[in-house]
Steps between C-alpha positions, in 0.01 A plus 500: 500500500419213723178251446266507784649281788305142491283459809638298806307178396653511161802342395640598168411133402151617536481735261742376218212263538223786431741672281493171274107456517475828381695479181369157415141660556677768247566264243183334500270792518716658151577186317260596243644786285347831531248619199489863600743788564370543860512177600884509377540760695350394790677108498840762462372685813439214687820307425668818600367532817563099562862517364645787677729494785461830620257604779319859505667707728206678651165343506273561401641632228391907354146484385384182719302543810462156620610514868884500592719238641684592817 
């Protein structure tokens, strides 16, 4: 599985840049521990999604009907 190719006005500078705001955003928005089962859940969820290396290989994926990339 390949990620989806960066745009011609993006260097891969550009987004280990987002990439970076993103986590940081991460940190701050779970630095508090969770109280509840769900929100557990959902800070695992998240990380998950944040931490993986892996791109879907068809999107959208089964059961989403947001329009499709081409």
């Amino acid at each position: 599985m390949k990620p989806f190719p960066l745009s011609p006005r993006e260097t891969h500078g550009d987004d280990d840049t987002r990439t970076g705001r993103l986590l940081d955003a991460a940190d701050v928005a779970f630095e508090r521990e969770q109280t509840t089962p769900l929100g557990e859940h959902f800070e695992a969820v998240v990380m998950e999604g944040l931490l993986t290396d892996r791109s879907v290989p068809v999107y959208p994926p089964a059961g989403h009907t947001f329009p499709r990339r081409d």
